[in-house]
N, C-alpha and C positions, 0 to 999 in steps of 0.2 A: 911275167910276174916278178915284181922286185921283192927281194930278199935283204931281210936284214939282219943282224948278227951284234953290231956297236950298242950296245947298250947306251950306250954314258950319250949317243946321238941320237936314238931312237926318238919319236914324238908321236905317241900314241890318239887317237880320236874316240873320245866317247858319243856317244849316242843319246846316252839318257835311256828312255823309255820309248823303245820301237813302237811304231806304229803310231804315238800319241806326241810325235814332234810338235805337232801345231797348238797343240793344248799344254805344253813346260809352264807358259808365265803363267795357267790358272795353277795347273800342279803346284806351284812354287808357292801358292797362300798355305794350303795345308802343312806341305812342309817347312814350311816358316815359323805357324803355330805350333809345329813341332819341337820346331827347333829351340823355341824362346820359353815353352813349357819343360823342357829338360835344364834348360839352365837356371831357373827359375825355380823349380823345382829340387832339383839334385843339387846346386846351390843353397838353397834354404837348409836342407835336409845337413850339408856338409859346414854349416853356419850355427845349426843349434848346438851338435855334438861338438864344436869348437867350442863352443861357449860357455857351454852348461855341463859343470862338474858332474851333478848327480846322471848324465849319460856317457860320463868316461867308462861304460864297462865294456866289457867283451864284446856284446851282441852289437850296440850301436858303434865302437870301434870296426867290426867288420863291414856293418852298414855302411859306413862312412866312407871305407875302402872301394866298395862293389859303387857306390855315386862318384866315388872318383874315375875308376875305370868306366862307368856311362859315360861321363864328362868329357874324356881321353875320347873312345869310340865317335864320339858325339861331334866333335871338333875336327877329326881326321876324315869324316864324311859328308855332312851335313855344307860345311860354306863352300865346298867344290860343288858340290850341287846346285845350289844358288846361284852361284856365278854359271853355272851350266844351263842353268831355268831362265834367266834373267836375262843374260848377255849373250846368249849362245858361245859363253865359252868350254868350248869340246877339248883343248888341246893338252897333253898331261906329257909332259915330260916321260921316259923312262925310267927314269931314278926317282922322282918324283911319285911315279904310279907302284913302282916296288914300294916307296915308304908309304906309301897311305897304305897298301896291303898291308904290308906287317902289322900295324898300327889298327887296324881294324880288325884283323885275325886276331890277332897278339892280346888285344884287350878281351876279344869273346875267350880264348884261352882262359884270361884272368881272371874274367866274370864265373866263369863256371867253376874254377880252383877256388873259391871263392864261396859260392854256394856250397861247395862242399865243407868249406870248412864253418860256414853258418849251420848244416845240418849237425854237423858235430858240436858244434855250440846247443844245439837244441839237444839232442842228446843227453849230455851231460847236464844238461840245466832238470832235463826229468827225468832222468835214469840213475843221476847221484849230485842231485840237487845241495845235500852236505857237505861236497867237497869240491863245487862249483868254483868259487873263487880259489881254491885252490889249485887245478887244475890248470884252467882258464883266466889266467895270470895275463899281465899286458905286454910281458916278455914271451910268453907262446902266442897270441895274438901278434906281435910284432915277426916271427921267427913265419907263422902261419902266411901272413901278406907279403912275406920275402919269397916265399915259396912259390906262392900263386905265382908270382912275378916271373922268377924264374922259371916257371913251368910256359909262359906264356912266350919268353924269349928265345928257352933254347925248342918249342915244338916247332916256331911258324918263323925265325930266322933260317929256315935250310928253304924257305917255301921259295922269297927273294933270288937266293943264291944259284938255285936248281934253274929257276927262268933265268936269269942272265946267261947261264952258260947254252941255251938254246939258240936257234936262227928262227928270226920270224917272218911269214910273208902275207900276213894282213896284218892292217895296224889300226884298223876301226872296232873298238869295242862297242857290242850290243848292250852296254850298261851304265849307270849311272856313278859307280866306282870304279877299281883296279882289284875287283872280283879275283881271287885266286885262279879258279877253273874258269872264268872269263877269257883271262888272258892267256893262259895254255889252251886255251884252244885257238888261238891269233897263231902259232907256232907250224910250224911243217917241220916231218920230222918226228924222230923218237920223242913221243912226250911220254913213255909210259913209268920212267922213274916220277915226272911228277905226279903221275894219278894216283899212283900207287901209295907217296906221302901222303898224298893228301888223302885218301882212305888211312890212312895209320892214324893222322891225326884225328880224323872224327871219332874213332873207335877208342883213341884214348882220352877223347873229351870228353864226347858225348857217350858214348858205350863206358868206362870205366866210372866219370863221376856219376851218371845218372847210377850206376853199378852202388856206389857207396852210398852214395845221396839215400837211396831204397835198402841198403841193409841199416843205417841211420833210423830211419823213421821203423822199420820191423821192428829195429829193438825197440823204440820208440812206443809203437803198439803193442806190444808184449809186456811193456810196464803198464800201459795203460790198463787191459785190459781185467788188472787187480786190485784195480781200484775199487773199493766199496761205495764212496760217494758220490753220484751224479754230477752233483755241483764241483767236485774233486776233477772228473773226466772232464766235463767241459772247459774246467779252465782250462788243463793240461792242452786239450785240443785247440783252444784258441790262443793259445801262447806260439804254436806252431803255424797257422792257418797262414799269415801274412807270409811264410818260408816257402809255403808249399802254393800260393799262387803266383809267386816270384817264377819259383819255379818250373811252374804250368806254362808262365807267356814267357820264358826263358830259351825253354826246349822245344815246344811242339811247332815256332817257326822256322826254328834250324833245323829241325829235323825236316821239315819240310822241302824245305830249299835244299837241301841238301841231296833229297828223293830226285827232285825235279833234272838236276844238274848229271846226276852219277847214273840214273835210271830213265833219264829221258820220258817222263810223264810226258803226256801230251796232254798240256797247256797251253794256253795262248804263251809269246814272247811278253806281254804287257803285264799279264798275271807274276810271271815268273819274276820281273823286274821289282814288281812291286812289294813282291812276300820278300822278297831279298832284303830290301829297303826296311822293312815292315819287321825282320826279326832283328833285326840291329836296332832299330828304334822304339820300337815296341816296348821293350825290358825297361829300358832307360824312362821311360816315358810314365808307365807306372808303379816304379819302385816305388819314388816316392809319395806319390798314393795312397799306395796299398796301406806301406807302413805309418803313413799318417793316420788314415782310415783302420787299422788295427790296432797299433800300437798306441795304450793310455798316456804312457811318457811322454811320445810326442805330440799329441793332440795336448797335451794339459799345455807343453812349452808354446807350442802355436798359441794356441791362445792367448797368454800372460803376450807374448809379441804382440798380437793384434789388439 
């Protein structure tokens, strides 16, 4: 069994999608249209809020932030893949396969610090709608996307550092990235300080923002519910809706993939690859959508474009 330890020499093999070797170049249309409706999309979206004064406020300010990190995500995974569908290029460096990780963790970190502070935007837009723009200034909105940031760099920079200092004695990964728990499982050997992160980290991504995100919208409904006009609650509720199905296709694939990984669902290998693929893409995919399709602002701006 060879063993290895040099990081900086290491040269890892990806696999793609076990089992579905022979079918990559079909795979690779879908995720192609994937890939060209994210840029396309989340570009557009990060093109009107550049342009159009009357969307310089808080909420499409953070919008614009949450398309950026898709764009980040989207770029650190997406054209390795390609070349991995296309060329049967499998080969990823070590140092190489730690920076796509980070880069791909690091952004979903961002993404979700991020949501949080949209729910809180939402919040304050119907909880004290009078002192909105006072609040929600574009110095705390600035101060809010430093945060995120930093919340994404100092969680999933220890994630890198912990594998380097391991020895590994496989070097084939079963996936179509540089998957965190992918690659701790390549290792022999005490892996259990990384499990262990890597359980911290989900609890304080996914367990604490979804934690706020949901006391967010309680209070949320707890204003609502005093409202005397029908046509009063519905707006208020569709001012939120486009937040809370961000939301929806934000969480329930990480949570998923995550089950699979920590908990060993029994799943095919193809399934698991693909919900992988599938929650990183997924969000980015229909952000801009959603909030096309929700949001009056931007649908009036598309239009005057087209």
């Amino acid at each position: 069994m060879l063993i290895f330890n040099h990081s900086s020499l290491m040269t890892f093999t990806l696999i793609g999608i076990p089992g579905l070797e022979s079918q990559h170049l079909w795979l690779s249309l879908p995720f192609s249209f994937i890939f060209l409706a994210i840029l396309i999309g989340n570009g557009a979206i990060l093109f009107l809020v550049a342009t159009e004064p009357t969307l310089h406020t808080p909420m499409y300010l953070l919008l614009a932030l949450l398309m950026v990190a898709d764009l980040v995500s989207t770029l650190a995974l997406v054209p390795k893949l390609l070349f991995l569908f296309w060329f049967n290029d499998q080969d990823i460096t070590a140092n190489v396969c730690f920076t796509q990780m980070f880069f791909i963790h690091g952004t979903s970190v961002v993404r979700s610090a991020l949501l949080v502070a949209m729910a809180f935007d939402r919040y304050v837009a119907v909880c004290k709608p009078l002192c909105y723009n006072t609040i929600l200034n574009h110095s705390l909105v600035g101060r809010l996307g430093l945060m995120a940031l930093a919340k994404g760099v100092i969680l999933i920079l220890p994630m890198p550092l912990l594998l380097q200092r391991l020895t590994f004695c496989h070097m084939v990964i079963p996936h179509t990235y540089c998957d965190h728990m992918a690659v701790v499982k390549m290792a022999c050997g005490h892996t259990r300080s990384n499990h262990i992160y890597g359980l911290i980290v989900i609890l304080l991504v996914i367990g604490l923002d979804l934690l706020l995100i949901g006391f967010s919208y309680a209070l949320i409904l707890q204003a609502v519910v005093h409202l005397n006009s029908r046509g009063a609650i519905w707006k208020t509720l569709n001012t939120c809706s486009a937040h809370l199905f961000v939301i929806l296709f934000s969480y329930v694939p990480a949570l998923l993939s995550s089950l699979t990984h920590r908990i060993g669902l029994s799943i095919p290998p193809q399934a698991h690859i693909l919900l992988a693929n599938l929650y990183l893409l997924l969000p980015s995919v229909l952000n801009p959508i959603i909030y096309g399709i929700k949001t009056k602002e931007i649908r009036e701006k598309v239009a005057k474009y087209l």
